[in-house]
N, C-alpha and C positions, 0 to 999 in steps of 0.2 A: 453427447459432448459437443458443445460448441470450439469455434476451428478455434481462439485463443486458449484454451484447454488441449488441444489435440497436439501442436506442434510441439516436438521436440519430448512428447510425453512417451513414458514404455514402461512397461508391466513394475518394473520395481517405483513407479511412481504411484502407483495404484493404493487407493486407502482403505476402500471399500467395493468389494463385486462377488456380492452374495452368491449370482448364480452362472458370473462367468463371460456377462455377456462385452464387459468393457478391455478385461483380457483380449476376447477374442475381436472385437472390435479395432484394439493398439495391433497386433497379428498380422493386420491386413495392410499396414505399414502407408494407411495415410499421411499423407504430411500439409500441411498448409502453412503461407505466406505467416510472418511472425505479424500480429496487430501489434502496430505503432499507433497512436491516432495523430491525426492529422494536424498541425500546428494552426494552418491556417481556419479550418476549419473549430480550432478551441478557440483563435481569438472573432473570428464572425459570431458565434456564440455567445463569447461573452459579451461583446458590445452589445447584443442582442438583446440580450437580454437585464446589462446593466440600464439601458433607456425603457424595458418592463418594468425593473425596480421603482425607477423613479415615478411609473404611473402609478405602481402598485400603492408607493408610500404615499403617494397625494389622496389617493381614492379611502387610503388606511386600510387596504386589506390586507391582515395581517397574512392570513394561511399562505395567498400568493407572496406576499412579501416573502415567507420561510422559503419557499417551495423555488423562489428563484436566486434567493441567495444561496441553496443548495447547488441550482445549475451553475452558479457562479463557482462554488469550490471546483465541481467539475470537471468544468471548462479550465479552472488554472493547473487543478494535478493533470488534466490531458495534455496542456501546454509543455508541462516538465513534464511527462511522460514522452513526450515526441520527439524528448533530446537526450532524456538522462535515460531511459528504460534499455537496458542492455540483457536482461532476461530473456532467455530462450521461450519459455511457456509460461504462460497461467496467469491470470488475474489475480483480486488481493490476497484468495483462501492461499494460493501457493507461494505468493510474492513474502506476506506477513514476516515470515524467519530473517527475511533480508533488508525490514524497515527500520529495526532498530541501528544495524550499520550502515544505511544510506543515513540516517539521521543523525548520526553520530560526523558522517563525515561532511553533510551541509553545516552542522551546528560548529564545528571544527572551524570553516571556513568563511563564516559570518562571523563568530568571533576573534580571528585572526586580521580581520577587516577593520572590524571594531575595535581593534586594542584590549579586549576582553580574555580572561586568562579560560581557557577550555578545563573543566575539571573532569578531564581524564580519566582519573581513577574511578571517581565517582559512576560515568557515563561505563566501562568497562564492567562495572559489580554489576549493574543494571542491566546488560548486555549480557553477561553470564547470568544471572538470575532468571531472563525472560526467557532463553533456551532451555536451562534446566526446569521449568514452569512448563513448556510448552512440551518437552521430552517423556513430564510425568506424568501417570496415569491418574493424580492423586490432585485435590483442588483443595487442599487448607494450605494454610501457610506454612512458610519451611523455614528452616532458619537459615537458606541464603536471603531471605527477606530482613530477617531481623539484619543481617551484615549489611545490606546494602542500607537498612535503615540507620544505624550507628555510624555509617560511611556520613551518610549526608546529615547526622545531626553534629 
């Protein structure tokens, strides 16, 4: 386990441990520092590597061009990760369940900015459907999909 996985984790966190060794691992009652990343350090980064880009795009290499516009998303979720991230443990496998309501509540507050009417209901059906999707053992479509589809048609 890496220390962003280990803090704040305990046995009913656990998803998978075949033969016991991550139980007895959480047992021994480690704890580490919560990862924040660093703010300052996402925007040296990014400047960094937005003055790459532009060598990149002059030279036309595409693959570095991907490969740095990559480090660019990065760099900007570790910027809002260094102020919005209030999670105890885990990176995105265990963050996931909780991206649809942080996105519901930035999308909230861009369109109240905006003078934009937030469609609520719609973003709720979506929010209930991606729990119950993510709850099930089962990968075809269900018919909270079809409700969320007739929601938005």
């Amino acid at each position: 386990m890496c220390r962003q996985h280990c803090k704040g984790c305990t046995r009913d966190d656990i998803i998978f441990d075949r033969i016991g060794k991550i139980a007895e691992f959480l047992d021994r009652g480690y704890r580490t520092d919560n990862y924040i990343p660093d703010p300052v350090r996402a925007i040296d980064t990014y400047c960094f590597h937005t003055e790459m880009l532009i060598k990149y795009f002059k030279r036309k290499d595409l693959f570095k061009l991907i490969k740095n516009i990559d480090v660019l998303f990065h760099a900007h979720v570790d910027l809002l990760l260094s102020h919005y991230d209030t999670l105890d443990w885990g990176s995105w496998e265990s963050k996931v369940k909780h991206s649809m309501i942080l996105f519901k509540r930035d999308a909230e507050e861009i369109c109240a900015a905006k003078g934009i009417t937030y469609p609520d209901p719609i973003a709720e059906q979506i929010i209930f459907y991606f729990n119950t999707r993510m709850g099930s053992d089962e990968w075809e479509l269900t018919s909270a999909l079809k409700v969320t589809w007739n929601l938005l048609t």
